[in-house]
N, C-alpha and C positions, 0 to 999 in steps of 0.2 A: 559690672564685672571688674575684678581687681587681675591686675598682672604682676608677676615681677622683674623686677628694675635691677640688672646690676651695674653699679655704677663703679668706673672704676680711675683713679688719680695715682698720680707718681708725685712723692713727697719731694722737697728740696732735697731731700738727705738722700733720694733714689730709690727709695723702698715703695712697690706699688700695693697699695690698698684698696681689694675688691670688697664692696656691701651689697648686700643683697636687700631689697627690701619691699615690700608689695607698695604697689603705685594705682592709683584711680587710672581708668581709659583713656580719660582726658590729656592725663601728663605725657610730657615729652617720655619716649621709649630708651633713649642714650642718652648721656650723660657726657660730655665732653668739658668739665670742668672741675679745677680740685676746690678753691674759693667763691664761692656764687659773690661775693661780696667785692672780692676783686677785676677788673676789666683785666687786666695782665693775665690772668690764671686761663680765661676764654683763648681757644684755639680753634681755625676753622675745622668743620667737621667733614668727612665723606664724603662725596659728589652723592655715593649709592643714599644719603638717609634722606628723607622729605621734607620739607617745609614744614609737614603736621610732628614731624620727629624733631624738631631744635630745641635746644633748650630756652627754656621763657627767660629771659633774661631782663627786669623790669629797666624803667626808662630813665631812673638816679641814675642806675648802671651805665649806661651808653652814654648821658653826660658827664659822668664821674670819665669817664675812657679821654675825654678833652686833656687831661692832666697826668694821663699815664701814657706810656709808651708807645700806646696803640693808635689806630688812625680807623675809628669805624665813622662808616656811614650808613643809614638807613634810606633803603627803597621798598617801600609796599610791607610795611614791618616788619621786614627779614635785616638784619643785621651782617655788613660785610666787611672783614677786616680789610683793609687798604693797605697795609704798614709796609707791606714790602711793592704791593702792586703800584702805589703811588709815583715809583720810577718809572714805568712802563705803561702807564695811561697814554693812551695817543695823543690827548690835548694837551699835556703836561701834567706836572703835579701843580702848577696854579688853580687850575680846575677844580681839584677835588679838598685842595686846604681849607675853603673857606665851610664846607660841609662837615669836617669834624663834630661827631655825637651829635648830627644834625639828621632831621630828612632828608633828604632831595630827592624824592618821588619825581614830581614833578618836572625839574628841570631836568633828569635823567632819561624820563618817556619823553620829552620835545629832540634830542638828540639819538636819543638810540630806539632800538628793538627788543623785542625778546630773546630774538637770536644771541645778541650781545651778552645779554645776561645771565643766560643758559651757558654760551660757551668762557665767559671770563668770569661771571660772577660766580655760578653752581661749588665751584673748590674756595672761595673765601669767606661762604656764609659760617657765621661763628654762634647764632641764635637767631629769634622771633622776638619781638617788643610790641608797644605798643603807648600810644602817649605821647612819641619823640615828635617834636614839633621841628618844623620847615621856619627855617629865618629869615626867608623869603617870601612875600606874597606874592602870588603866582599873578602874572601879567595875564592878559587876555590877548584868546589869539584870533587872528584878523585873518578872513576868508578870502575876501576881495581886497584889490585897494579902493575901490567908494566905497558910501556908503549902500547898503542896502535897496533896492527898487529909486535910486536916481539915475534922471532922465539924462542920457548922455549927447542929448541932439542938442 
């Protein structure tokens, strides 16, 4: 089943240009970008749109964003811009530098929740990815401090 998509951008010159165009089911439903090609042109989208509605934004892209003005990071292949939030991180913005067009899946679920994510991340998500590789090899995590079925008599 085919839908249609209107996609709509506001030029540098200020003029907005709406297109209408049929889109597979698969595709994202909104469109929130005038350059797919540029990391600058992505802006976060609506709290209201879904994860299954972001634009696919491929994974050159979010490391190309290293060298643009932006400041994303990726958790769980959702894509979230940082640029302005990076002042207001509770750990500081030491925390989230070294992640730039990086993953941090990982290190992100060892300190937070859902809840966190929902209520600070839901307004910075800027797209969906996939590919973006973690810089970090995730540690393992330790249940006890022995080991395993040692005898502590």
């Amino acid at each position: 089943m085919r839908r249609s998509v209107e996609t709509s951008a506001v030029r540098s010159s200020g003029h907005s240009i709406t297109d209408q165009k049929a889109a597979p089911e698969s595709e994202a439903s909104v469109v929130f970008v005038e350059d797919p090609e540029d990391a600058e042109s992505y802006r976060p989208v609506p709290a209201s749109v879904t994860n299954d509605e972001l634009p696919f934004i491929p994974s050159s892209i979010v490391s190309a964003s290293t060298t643009s003005g932006r400041h994303w990071i990726v958790i769980d292949n959702i894509i979230y811009d940082c640029t302005e939030y990076i002042t207001e991180h509770p750990g500081g913005q030491d925390i989230l530098k070294p992640f730039r067009g990086h993953d941090c899946t990982w290190q992100f679920w060892r300190f937070h929740g859902k809840g966190e994510l929902l209520r600070e991340g839901r307004a910075l998500r800027v797209g969906r990815t996939s590919g973006v590789k973690n810089k970090f090899k995730e540690r393992p995590k330790f249940v006890g401090l022995r080991p395993w079925g040692s005898d502590y008599l």
